[in-house]
MARNU-726818 format. One line per 2 residues: number of its first residue (from 1); their letters; for each residue x negated, z negated, y of C-alpha. Coordinates in nm, 3 decimals, m for minus. Layout:
BEGIN
NUM	a	X Z Y ~ ...
END
This chain:
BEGIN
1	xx	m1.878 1.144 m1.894 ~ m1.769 1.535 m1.943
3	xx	m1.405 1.434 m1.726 ~ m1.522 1.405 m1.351
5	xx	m1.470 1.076 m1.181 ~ m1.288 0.947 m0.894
7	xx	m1.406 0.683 m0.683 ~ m1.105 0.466 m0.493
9	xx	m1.147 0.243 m0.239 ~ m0.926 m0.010 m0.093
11	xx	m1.030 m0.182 0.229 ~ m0.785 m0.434 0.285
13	xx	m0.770 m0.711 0.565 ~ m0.923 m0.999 0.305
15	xx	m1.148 m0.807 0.044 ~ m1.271 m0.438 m0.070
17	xx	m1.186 m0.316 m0.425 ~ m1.397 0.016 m0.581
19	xx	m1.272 0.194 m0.863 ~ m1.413 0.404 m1.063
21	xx	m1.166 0.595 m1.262 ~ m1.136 0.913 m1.454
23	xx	m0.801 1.035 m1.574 ~ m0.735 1.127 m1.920
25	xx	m0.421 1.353 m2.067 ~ m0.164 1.093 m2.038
27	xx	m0.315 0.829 m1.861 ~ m0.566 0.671 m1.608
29	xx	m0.846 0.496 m1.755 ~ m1.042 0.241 m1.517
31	xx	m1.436 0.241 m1.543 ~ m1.573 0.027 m1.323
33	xx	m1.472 m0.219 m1.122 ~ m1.640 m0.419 m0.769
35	xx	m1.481 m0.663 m0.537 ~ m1.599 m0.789 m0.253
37	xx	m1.502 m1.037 0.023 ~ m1.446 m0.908 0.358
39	xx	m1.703 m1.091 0.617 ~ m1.507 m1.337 0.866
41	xx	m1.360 m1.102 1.133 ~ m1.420 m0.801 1.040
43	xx	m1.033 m0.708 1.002 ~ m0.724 m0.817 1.101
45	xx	m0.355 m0.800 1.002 ~ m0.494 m0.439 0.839
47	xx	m0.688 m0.336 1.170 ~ m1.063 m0.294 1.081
49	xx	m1.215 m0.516 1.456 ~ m1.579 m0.488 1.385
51	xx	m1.703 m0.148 1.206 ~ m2.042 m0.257 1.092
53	xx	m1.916 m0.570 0.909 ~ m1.645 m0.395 0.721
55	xx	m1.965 m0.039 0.656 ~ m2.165 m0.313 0.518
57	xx	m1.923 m0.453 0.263 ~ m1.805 m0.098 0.141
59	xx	m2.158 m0.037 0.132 ~ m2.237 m0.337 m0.104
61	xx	m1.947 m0.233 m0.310 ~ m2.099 0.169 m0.345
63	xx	m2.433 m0.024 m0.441 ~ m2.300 m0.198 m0.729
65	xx	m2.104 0.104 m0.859 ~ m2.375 0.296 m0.847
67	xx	m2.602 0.100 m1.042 ~ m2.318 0.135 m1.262
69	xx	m2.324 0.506 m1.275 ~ m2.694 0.572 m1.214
71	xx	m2.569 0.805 m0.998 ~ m2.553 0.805 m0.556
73	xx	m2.200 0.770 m0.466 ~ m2.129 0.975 m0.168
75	xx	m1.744 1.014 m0.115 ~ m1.405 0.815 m0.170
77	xx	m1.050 0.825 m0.222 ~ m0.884 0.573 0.017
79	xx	m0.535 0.416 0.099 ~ m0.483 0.303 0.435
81	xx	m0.255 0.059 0.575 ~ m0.168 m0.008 0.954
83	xx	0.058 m0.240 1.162 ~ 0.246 0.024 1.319
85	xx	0.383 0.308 1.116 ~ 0.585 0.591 1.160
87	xx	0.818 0.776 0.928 ~ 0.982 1.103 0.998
89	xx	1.203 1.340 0.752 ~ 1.124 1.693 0.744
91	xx	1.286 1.979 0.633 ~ 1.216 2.326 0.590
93	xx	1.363 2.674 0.423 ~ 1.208 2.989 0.348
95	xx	1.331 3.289 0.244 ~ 1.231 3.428 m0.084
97	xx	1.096 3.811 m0.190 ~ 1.285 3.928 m0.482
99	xx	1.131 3.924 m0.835 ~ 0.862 3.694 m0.738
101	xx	0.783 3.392 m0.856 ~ 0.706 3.076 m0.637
103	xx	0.307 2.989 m0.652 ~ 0.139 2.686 m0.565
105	xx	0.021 2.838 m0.233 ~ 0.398 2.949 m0.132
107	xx	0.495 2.583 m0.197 ~ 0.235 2.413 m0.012
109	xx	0.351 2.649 0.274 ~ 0.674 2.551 0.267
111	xx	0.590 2.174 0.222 ~ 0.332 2.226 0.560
113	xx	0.651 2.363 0.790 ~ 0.868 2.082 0.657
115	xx	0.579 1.845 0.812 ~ 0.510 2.033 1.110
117	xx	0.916 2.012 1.149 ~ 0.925 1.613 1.098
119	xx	0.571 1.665 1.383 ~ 0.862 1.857 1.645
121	xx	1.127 1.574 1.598 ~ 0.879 1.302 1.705
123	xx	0.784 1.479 1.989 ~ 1.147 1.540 2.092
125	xx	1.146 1.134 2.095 ~ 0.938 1.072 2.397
127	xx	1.076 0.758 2.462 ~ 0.945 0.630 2.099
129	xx	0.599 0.771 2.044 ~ 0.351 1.023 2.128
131	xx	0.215 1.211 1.828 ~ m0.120 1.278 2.023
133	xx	m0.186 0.863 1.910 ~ m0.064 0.935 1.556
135	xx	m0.241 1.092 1.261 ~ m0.017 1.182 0.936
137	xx	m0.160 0.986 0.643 ~ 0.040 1.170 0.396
139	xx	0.404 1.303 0.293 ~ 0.634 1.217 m0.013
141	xx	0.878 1.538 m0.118 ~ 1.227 1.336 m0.174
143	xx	1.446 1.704 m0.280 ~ 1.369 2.093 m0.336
145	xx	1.630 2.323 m0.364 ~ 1.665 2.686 m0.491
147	xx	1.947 2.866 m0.357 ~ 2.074 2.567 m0.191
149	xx	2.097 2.376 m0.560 ~ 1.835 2.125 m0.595
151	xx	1.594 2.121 m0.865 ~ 1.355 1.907 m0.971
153	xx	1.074 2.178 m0.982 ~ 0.996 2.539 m0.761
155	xx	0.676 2.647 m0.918 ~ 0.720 2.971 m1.068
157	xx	1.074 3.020 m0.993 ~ 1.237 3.290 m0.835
159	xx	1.579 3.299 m0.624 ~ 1.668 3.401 m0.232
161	xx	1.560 3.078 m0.073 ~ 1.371 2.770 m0.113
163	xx	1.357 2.455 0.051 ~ 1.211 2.107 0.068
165	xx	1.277 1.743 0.239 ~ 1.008 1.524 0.316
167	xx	0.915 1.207 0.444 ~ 0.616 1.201 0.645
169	xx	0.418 0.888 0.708 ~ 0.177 0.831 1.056
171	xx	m0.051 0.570 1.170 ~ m0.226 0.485 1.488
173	xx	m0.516 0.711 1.520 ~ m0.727 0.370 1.603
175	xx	m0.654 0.286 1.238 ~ m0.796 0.601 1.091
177	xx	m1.080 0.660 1.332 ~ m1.185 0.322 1.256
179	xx	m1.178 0.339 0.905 ~ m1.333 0.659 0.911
181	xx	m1.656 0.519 1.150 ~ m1.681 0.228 0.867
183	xx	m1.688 0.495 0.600 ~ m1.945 0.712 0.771
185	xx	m2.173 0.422 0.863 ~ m2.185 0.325 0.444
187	xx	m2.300 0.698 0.374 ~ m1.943 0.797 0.238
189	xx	m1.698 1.103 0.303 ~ m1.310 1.066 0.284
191	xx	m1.220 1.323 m0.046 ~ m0.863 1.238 0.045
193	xx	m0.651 0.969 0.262 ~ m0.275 0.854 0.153
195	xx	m0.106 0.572 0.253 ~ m0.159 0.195 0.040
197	xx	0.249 0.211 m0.003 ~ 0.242 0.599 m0.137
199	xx	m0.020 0.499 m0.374 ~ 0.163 0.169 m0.498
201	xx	0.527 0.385 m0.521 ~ 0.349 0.637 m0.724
203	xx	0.177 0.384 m0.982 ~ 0.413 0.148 m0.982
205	xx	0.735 0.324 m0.984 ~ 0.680 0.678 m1.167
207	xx	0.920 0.950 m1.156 ~ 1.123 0.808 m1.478
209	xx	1.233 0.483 m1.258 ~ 1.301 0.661 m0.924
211	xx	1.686 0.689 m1.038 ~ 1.696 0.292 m0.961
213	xx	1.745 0.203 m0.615 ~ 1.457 0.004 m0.602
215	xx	1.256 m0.175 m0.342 ~ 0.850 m0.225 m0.426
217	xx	0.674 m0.521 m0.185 ~ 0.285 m0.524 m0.171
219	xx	0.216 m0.833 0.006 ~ m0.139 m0.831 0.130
221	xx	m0.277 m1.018 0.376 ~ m0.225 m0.876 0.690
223	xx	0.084 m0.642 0.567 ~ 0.341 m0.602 0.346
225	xx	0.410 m0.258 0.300 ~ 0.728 m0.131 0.161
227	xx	0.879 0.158 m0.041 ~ 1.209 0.237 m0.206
229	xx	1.343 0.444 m0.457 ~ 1.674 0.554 m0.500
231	xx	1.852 0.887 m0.684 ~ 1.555 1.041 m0.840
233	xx	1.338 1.003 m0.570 ~ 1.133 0.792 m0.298
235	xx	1.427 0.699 0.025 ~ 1.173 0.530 0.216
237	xx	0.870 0.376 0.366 ~ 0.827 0.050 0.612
239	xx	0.629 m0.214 0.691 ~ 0.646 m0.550 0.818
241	xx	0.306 m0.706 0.993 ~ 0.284 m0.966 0.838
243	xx	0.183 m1.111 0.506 ~ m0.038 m1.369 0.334
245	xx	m0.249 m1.448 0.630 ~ 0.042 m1.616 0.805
247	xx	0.039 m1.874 0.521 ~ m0.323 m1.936 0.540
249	xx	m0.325 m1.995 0.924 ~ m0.073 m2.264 0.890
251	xx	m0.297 m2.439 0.646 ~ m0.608 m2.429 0.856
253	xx	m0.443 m2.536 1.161 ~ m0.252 m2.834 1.027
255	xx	m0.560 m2.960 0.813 ~ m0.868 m2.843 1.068
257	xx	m0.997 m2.613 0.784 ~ m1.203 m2.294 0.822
259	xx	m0.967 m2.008 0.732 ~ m1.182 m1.907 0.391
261	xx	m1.156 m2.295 0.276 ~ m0.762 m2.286 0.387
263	xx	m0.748 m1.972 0.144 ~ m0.931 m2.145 m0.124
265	xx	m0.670 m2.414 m0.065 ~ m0.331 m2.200 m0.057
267	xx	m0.496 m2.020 m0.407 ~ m0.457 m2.374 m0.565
269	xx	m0.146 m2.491 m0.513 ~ m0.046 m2.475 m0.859
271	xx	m0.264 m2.786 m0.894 ~ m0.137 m3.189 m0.789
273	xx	m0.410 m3.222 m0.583 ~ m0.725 m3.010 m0.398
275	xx	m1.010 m3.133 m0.270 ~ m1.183 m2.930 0.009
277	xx	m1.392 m3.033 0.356 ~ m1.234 m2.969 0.698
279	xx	m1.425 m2.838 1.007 ~ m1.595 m3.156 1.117
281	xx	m1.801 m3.202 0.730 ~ m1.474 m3.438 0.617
283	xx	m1.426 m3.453 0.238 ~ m1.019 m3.408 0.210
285	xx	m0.826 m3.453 m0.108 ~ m0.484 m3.288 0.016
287	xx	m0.138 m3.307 m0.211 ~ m0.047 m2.984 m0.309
289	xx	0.325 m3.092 m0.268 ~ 0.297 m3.174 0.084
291	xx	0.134 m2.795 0.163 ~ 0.437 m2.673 m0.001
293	xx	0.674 m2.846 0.248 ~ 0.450 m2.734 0.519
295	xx	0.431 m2.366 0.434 ~ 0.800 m2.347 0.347
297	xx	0.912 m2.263 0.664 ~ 0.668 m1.969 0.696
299	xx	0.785 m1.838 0.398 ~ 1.124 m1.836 0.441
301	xx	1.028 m1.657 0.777 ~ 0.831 m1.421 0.589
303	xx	1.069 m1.364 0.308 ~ 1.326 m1.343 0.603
305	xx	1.140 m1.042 0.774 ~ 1.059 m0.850 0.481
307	xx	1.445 m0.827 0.355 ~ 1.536 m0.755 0.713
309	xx	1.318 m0.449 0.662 ~ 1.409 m0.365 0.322
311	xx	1.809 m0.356 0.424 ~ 1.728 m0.152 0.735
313	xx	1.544 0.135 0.517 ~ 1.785 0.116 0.194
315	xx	2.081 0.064 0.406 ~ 2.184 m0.268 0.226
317	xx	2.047 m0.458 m0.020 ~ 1.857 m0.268 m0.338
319	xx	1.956 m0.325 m0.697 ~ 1.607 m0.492 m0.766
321	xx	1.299 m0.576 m0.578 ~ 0.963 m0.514 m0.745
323	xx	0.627 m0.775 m0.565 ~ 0.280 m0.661 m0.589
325	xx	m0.032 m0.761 m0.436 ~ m0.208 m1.077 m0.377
327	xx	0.067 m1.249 m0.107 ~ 0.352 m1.214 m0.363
329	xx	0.171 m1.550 m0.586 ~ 0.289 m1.733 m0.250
331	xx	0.527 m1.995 m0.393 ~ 0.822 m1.939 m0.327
333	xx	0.809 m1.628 m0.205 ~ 1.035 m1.414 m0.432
335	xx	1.300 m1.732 m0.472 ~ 1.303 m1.698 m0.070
337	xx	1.358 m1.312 m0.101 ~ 1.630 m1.299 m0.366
339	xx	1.854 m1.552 m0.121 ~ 1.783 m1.328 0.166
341	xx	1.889 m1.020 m0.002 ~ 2.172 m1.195 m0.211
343	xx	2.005 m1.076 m0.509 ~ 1.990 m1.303 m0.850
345	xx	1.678 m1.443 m0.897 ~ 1.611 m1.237 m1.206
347	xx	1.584 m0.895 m0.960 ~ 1.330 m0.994 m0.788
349	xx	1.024 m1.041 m0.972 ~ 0.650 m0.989 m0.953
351	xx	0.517 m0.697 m1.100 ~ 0.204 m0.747 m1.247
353	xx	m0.050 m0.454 m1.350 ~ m0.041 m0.558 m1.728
355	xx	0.301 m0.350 m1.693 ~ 0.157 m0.002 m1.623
357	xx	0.051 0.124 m1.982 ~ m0.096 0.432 m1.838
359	xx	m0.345 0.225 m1.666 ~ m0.658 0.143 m1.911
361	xx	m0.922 m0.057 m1.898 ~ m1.014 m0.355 m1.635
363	xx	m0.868 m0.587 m1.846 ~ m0.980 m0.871 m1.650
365	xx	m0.771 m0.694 m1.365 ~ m0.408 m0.792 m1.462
367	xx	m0.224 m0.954 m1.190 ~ m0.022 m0.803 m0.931
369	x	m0.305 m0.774 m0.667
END
């Protein structure tokens, strides 16, 4: 392997995915991949609650790809999600020299005051937040100008001014110092840390579909996270918290299950009928149809809460709502959205990852999660 590789790790609330990945000219190209269950408690609604559970999965998972490799795997790209996060726009200008050309280090300056400018106006909101309990997770340019005229491009152009807009994301600093402990303890380093909705936006919807004012769902487990895209570029970020894990709870509750065996259960209800064994060693054989009545309400609640979040960041409904990840199979979950949002049921519709072209290899990795 002459192209270097990038290892990717996504600790969500129900499982850890590695990827090992190496990018070609036009496209992505998938090695390797390992899944792995998360161990009963160890997260929550996207909060990591026991360190050494969730180190020893991630650790099982750097194993496996390094038997792969032949090779010790010692750092990782990761995504993070949280329950509680923060966006702030940013803006800054700077002043240009004349006859010089904009490098890659001027821009990255510029892009840094913009941040520590969205960093000033959540400090001026007392009354919201302290920054001190925040970390910033990563930033998403929406417009650059030149000479007050935006353009889709500064490097190595020359005028008397430049400036950029950002949106900057920040979660809890529990959230990161957590998953930064769980990291450590598997013998990894964090190469870089961006937010699970930044890296969804940017595979999901490239630059070519950001004209669309478009909303993209990834329904995990403990989260749904939320982006949109509107006039050429990325309008927003959100999150609601709660996703998949509200569906399961109802299950175990109303049919004494453990919450892995109501999971196994919700993942069939495509069939008539499931068999599975409740808390107390009881063989049940439960009608798929009459789980479907019983979740219905929860999904309507949760389909409910996610459009109330998508209209508050797009200002109205989008034109079309893109669902990834493994809560958007809940039934009924994108009928439940489209009503909410007034939206025909044809605009809302699961993305799956067969769709992205520029992603190869995995093939046994096609659906949306």
């Amino acid at each position: 392997m002459n192209t270097p590789c990038i290892f990717a790790l996504d600790i969500g609330t129900r499982k850890i995915a590695g990827l090992l990945m190496r990018k070609t000219s036009d496209s992505y190209e998938i090695l390797h991949t390992v899944i792995k269950e998360q161990l009963p408690t160890a997260m929550q609604d996207g909060q990591i609650h026991d360190i050494p559970k969730v180190a020893a999965v991630i650790k099982q998972v750097c194993d496996e790809i390094a038997k792969y490799t032949n090779q010790s795997v010692t750092q990782a790209a990761v995504a993070a999600a949280g329950r509680s996060l923060i966006t702030q726009h940013g803006q800054a200008t700077k002043e240009l020299e004349p006859n010089q050309e904009i490098t890659p280090q001027k821009l990255h300056e510029l892009e840094l005051s913009a941040l520590q400018d969205a960093i000033n106006q959540i400090n001026q909101h007392k009354s919201r937040t302290s920054i001190d309990t925040f970390l910033c997770v990563g930033y998403t340019t929406i417009q650059r100008y030149l000479d007050d005229q935006p353009i889709q491009n500064l490097l190595g152009h020359q005028g008397y001014s430049a400036s950029v807009e950002i949106i900057a994301t920040f979660l809890p600093r529990i959230v990161i110092d957590s998953l930064s402990s769980a990291l450590r303890l598997a013998g990894l380093r964090m190469s870089s840390l961006t937010l699970e909705p930044i890296a969804a936006m940017h595979t999901v919807v490239p630059q070519s579909m950001r004209m669309l004012n478009l909303a993209l769902v990834d329904i995990g487990a403990g989260t749904s996270d939320i982006a949109i895209s509107a006039n050429g570029t990325i309008k927003a970020y959100g999150m609601v918290s709660e996703a998949g894990d509200l569906i399961t709870r109802i299950i175990a509750d109303k049919y004494l299950l453990d919450f892995m065996e109501a999971e196994k259960v919700k993942c069939q209800l495509s069939s008539k009928s499931i068999s599975c064994e409740d808390v107390l060693g009881n063989q049940r054989e439960i009608d798929s149809s009459s789980v479907l009545t019983l979740i219905k309400p929860a999904v309507s609640q949760l389909a409910a809460k996610i459009s109330s979040e998508i209209s508050a960041l797009n200002e109205g409904p989008p034109k079309g709502v893109m669902l990834i990840g493994g809560g958007s199979l809940t039934p009924q979950i994108a009928e439940q959205i489209s009503k909410q949002l007034q939206l025909p049921a044809n605009l809302v519709r699961i993305r799956e990852r067969a769709a992205l072209k520029e992603i190869k290899g995995a093939q046994q990795h096609l659906g949306p999660q």
